[in-house]
C-alpha positions as CSV (number, residue, x, y, z in Angstrom):
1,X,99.9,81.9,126.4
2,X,98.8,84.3,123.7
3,X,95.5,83.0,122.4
4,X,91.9,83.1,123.7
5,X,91.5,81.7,126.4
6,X,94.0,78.8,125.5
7,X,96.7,77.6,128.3
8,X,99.7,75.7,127.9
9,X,99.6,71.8,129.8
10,X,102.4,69.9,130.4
11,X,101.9,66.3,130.7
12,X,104.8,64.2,132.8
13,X,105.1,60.4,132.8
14,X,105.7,58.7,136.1
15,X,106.2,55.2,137.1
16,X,105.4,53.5,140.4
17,X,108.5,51.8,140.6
18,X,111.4,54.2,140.4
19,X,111.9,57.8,141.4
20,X,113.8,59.8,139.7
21,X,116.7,63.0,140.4
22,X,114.8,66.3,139.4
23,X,116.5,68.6,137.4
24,X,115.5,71.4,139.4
25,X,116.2,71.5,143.2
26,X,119.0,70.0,145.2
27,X,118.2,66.4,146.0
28,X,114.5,66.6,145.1
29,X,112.6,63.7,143.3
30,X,109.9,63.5,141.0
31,X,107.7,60.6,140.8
32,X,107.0,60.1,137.4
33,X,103.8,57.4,135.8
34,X,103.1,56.9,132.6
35,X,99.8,59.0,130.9
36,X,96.8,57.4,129.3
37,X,95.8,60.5,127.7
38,X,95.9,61.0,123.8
39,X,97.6,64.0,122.5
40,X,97.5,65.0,118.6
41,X,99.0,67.8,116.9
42,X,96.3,69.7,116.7
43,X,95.4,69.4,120.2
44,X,98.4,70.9,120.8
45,X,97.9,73.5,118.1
46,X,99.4,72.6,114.9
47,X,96.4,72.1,112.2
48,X,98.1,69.9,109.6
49,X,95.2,69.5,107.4
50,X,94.5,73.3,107.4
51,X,98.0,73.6,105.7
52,X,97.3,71.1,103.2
53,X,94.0,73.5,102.4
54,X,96.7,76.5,102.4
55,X,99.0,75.2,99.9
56,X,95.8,74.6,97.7
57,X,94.7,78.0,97.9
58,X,98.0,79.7,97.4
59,X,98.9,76.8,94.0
60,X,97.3,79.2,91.1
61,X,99.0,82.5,92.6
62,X,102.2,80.4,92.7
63,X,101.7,79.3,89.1
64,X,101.3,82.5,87.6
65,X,105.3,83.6,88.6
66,X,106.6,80.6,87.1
67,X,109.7,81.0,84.3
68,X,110.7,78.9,82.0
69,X,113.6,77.7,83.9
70,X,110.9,76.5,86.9
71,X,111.4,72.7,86.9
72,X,108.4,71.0,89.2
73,X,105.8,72.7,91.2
74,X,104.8,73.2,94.8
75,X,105.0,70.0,97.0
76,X,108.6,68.7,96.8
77,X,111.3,69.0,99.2
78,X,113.2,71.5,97.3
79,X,112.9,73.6,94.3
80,X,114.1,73.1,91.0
81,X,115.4,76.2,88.2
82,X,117.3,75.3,85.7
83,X,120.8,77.3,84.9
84,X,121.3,76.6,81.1
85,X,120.7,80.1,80.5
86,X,123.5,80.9,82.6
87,X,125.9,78.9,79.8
88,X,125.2,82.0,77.5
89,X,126.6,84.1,79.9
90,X,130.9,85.2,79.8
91,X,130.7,84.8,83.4
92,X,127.3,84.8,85.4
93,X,127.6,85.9,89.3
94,X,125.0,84.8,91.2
95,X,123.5,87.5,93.7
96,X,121.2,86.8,96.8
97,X,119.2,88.5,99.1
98,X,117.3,88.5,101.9
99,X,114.5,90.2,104.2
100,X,111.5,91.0,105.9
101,X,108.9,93.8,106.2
102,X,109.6,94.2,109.7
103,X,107.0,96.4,112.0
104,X,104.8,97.3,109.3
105,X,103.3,93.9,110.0
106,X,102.1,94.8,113.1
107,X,100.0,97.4,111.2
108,X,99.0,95.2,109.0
109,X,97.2,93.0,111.4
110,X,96.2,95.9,113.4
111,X,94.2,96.9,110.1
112,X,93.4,93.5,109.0
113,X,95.1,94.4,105.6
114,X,97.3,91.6,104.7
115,X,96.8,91.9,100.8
116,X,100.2,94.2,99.7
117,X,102.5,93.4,102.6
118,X,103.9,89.9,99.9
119,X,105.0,93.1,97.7
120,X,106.6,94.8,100.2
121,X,108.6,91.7,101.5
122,X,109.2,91.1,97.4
123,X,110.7,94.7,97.0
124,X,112.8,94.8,100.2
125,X,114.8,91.9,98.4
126,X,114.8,92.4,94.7
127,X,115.3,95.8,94.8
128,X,118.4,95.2,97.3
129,X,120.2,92.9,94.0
130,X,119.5,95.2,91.1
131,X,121.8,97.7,92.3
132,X,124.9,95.4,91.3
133,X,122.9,94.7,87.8
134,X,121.5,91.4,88.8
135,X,118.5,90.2,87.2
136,X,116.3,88.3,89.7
137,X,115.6,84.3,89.0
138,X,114.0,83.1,92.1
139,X,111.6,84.0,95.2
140,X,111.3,82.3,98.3
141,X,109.4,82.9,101.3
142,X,109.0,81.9,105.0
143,X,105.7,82.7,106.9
144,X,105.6,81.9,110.5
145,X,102.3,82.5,112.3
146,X,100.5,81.6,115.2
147,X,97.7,80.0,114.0
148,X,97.2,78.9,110.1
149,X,94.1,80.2,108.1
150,X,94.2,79.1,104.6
151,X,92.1,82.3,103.7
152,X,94.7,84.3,105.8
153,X,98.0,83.2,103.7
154,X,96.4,83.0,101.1
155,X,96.2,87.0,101.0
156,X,99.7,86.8,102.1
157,X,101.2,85.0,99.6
158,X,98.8,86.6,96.8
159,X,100.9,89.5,97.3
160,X,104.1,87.6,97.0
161,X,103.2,86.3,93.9
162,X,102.5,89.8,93.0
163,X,105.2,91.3,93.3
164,X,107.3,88.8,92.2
165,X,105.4,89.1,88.9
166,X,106.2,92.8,89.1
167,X,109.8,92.2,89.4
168,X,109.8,89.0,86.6
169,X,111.0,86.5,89.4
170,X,109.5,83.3,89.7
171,X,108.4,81.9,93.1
172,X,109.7,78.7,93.7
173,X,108.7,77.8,97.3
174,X,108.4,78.4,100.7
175,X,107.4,77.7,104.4
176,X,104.5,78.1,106.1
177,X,105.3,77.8,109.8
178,X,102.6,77.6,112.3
179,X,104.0,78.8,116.2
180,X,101.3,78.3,118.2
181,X,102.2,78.7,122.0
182,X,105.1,81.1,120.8
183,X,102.7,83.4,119.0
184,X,99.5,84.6,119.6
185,X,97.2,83.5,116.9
186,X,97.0,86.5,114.6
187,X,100.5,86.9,115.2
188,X,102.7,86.6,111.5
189,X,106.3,87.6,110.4
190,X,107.5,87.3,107.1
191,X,111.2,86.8,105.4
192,X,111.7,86.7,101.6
193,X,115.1,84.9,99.9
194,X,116.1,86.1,96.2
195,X,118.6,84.7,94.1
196,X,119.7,86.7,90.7
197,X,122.6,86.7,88.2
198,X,124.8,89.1,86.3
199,X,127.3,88.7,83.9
200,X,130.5,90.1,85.5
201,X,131.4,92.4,82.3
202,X,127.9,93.8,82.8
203,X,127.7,94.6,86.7
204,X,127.6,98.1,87.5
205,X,128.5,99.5,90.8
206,X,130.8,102.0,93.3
207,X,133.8,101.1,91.0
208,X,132.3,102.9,87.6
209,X,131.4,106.3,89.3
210,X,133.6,109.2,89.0
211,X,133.4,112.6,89.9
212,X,131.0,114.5,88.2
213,X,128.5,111.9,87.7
214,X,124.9,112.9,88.2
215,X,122.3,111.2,90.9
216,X,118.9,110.7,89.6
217,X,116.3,109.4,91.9
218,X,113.1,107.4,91.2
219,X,110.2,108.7,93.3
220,X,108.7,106.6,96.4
221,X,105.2,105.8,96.5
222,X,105.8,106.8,100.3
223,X,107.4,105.2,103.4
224,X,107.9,102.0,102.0
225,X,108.9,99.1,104.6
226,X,111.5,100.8,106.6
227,X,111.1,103.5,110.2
228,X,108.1,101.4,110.8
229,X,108.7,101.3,114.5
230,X,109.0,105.1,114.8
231,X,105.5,105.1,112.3
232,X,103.7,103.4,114.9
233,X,104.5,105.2,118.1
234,X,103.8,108.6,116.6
235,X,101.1,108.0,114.1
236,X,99.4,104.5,115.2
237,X,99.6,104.2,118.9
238,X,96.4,105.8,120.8
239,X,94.2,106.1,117.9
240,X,91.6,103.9,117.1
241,X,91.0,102.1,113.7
242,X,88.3,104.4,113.0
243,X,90.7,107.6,113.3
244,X,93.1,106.0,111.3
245,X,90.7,105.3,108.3
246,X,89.6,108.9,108.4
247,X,91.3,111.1,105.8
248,X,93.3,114.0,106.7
249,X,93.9,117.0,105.0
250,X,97.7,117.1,105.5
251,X,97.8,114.1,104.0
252,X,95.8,115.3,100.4
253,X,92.5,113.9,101.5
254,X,94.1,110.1,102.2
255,X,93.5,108.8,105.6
256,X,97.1,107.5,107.6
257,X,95.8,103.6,107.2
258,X,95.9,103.9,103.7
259,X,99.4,106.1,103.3
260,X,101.4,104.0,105.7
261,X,99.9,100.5,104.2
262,X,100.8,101.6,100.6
263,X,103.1,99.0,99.2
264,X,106.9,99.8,98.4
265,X,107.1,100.5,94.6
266,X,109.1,97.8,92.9
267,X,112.0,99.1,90.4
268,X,114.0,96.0,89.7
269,X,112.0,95.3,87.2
270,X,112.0,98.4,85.0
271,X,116.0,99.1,85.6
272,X,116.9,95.6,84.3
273,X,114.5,96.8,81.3
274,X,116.5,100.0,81.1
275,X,119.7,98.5,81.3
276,X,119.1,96.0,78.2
277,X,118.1,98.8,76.4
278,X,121.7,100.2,76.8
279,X,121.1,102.7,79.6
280,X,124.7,103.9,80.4
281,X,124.2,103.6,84.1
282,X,127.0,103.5,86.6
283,X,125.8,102.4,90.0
284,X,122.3,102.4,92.0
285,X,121.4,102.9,95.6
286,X,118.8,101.1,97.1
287,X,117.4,103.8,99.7
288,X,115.6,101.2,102.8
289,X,116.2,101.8,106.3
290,X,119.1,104.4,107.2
291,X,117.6,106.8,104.5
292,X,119.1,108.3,102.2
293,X,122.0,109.3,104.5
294,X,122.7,105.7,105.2
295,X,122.3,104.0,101.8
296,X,123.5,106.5,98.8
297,X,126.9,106.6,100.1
298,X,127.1,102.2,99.5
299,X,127.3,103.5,95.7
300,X,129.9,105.8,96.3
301,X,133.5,104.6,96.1
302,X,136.9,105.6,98.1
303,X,137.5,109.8,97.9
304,X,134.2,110.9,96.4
305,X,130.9,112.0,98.2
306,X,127.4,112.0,96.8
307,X,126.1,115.9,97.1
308,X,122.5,116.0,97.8
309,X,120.5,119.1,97.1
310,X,118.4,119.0,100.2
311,X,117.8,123.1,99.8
312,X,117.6,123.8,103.7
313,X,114.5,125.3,104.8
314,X,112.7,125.2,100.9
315,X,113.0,121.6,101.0
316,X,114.6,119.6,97.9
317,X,114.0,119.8,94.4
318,X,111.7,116.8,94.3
319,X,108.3,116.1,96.2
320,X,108.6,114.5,99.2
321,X,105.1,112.1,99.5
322,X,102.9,114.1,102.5
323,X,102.7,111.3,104.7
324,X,106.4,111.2,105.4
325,X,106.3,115.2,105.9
326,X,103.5,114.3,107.8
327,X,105.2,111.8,110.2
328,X,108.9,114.2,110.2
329,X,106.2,116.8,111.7
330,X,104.9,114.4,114.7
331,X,108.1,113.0,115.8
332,X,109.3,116.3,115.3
333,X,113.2,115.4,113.4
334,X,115.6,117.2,112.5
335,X,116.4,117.3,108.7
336,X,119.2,115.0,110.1
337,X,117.1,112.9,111.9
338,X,114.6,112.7,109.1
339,X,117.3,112.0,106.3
340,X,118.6,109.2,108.1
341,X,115.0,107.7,108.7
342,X,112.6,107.6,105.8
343,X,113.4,107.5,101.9
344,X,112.5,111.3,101.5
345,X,110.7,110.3,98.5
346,X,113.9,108.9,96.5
347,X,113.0,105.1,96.7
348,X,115.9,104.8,94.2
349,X,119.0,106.6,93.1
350,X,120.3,106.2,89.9
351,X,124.1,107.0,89.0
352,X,125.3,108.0,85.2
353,X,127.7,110.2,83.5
354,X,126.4,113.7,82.8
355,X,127.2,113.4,79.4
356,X,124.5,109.8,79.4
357,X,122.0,111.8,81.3
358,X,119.7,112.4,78.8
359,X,119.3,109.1,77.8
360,X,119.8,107.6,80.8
361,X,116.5,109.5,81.8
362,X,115.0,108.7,79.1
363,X,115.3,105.1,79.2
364,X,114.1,105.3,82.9
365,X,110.4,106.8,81.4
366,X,110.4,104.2,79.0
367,X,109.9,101.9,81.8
368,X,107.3,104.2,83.6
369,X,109.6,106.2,86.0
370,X,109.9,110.3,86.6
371,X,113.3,110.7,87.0
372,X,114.4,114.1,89.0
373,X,118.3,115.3,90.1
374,X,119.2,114.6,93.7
375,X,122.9,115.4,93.5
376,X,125.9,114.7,92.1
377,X,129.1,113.3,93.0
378,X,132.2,115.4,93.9
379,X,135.5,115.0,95.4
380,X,135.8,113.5,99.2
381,X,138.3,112.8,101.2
382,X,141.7,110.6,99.5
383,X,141.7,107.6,101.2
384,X,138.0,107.3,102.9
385,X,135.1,105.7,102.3
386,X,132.7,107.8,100.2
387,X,129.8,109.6,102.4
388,X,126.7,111.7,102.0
389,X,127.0,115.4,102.3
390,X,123.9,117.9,102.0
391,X,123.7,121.4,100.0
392,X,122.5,123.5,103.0
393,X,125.4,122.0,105.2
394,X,128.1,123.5,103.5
């Protein structure tokens, strides 16, 4: 099962003396004798002392996350963070998170790039808690895999630790869980665990926009972590590792291992910045999986619609990254299709009055971003949830 050459034995006791009701067939026995052969863990596939050279290797990328609420280090049973700071709060809401990079792994290993897919697991869960205002505390991962390499998770969780620095979020802990039997040996998946905190009389969110408001989005450094599955069947699939190193034209002279394997950008990090600086914000959309059809109306509240200025056949206002223009092409989706798959450049949308605009914008390029106007939000329908609605549809 799944490795080299490696099979799966089954080893049954018997004894002499007594037979015994199987558990398969109607009145069938099975004669049962004790075994004399030896059986350790890692005969059966479970290395335990390459863990223990893991968690060495991973210690000093750990370390360099750590906060000054991190009580303890790697090795306990749990993890420690302490919550006095939460006492200076009026009242501090906890906010957690979780997720995984999903089929973009399978690239990953494809590629044998395992460097920036930590980030990407990082992102997919801070950037889903900033939206309500919530700075995050804590990281925590699980890594399941089919055979352990220290070098191997090593890369892995070096990117973790990455971008939890990126996002100011200490990493507490984690799991390394080795599946042999149930996964072939190069096999991995990866799940990330946040938690954050906001003062309530600080949280932003659908219940501060009003009509009016203007949608800024933050550009995507491409597809992200999300329409991976469709990614590989149109742009991986049939091609060897060679073709997909080679650069392309259509693609600005980057080659598709390299667009598809660049790592989600991280905003949590500079919003929280902006917001402390006094950026008037109102609410934030996270744009992951569903696109931006599926995720900008979560910011909007009951009777308004965010209006996107999708521009029909000239395209939208902002600069959609040419590897997802790319990929729309060979799937061959409709603008519908497309908007409701990939980000469509707008990793994140930003909400404000359009009286704050200004400074909302600025305060978002004091932190690095290049803010540009998606839409706005205008009137729905009384009574229903809010909903996306695009320029060239109406």
């Amino acid at each position: 099962m799944g490795a080299k050459g490696r099979t799966l034995r089954i080893v049954r006791q018997r004894t002499d003396t007594e037979d015994r009701p199987s558990c398969h067939g109607k009145g069938r026995k099975m004669a049962e004798k004790p075994s004399t052969k030896h059986v350790s863990y890692e005969d059966a596939g479970v290395d335990t002392a390459e863990g223990l050279r893991a968690v060495d290797a991973i210690k000093a990328a750990v370390a360099t996350t750590n906060r000054p609420e991190v009580i303890g280090g790697l090795g306990g049973f749990g993890s420690c963070f302490s919550a006095a700071a939460l006492k200076d709060m009026e009242e501090p809401i906890l906010v957690s998170g979780t997720d995984g990079v999903g089929t973009k792994l399978a690239i990953a290993q494809l590629l044998d790039r395992h460097e920036t897919v930590g980030e990407d697991l990082v992102a997919m869960c801070v950037d889903d808690i900033v939206p309500m205002g919530a700075e995050p505390l804590f990281f925590l991962d699980y890594v399941a895999i089919g055979k352990l390499r220290a070098e191997h998770v090593a890369k892995i969780v070096g990117g973790i630790a990455e971008g939890c620095r990126k996002s100011g979020c200490a990493l507490v802990g984690g799991e390394m869980a080795e599946h042999p039997g149930v996964m072939a040996e190069d096999d991995y998946d990866l799940a990330g665990f946040v938690v954050g905190v906001v003062d309530r009389p600080k949280m932003i969110g659908p219940e501060l926009v009003r009509e009016g408001d203007v949608i800024l989005g933050l550009p995507s450094s491409g597809v992200h972590s999300n329409g991976y599955s469709l990614v590989r069947k149109v742009a991986i699939e049939g091609r060897t590792v060679e073709e997909l190193e080679t650069p392309l034209d259509e693609l600005g002279g980057e080659s598709v291992a390299d667009a598809v394997m660049r790592p989600t950008t991280i905003y949590a990090g500079g919003l929280l910045a902006a917001l402390r600086a006094g950026a008037p914000i109102h609410a934030m959309a996270h744009i992951t999986g569903g696109g931006i059809t599926e995720n900008l109306d979560r910011a909007m509240p009951e009777g308004l619609d965010a209006l996107v200025y999708r521009g029909g056949e000239d395209g939208p206002a902002w600069r959609v990254p040419p590897v997802i223009s790319y990929l729309v092409r060979e799937a061959g989706l409709t603008l519908e299709e497309a908007y409701r798959t990939f980000n469509m450049g707008v990793g994140m949308a930003v909400i404000c009055a359009p009286e704050d605009e200004a400074t909302v914008r600025s305060a978002l390029e004091e932190q690095g971003f290049a803010p540009f106007t998606v839409g706005r939000v205008v009137a729905g329908t009384p009574g229903e949830k809010g909903k996306v609605v695009y320029d060239d549809e109406r």
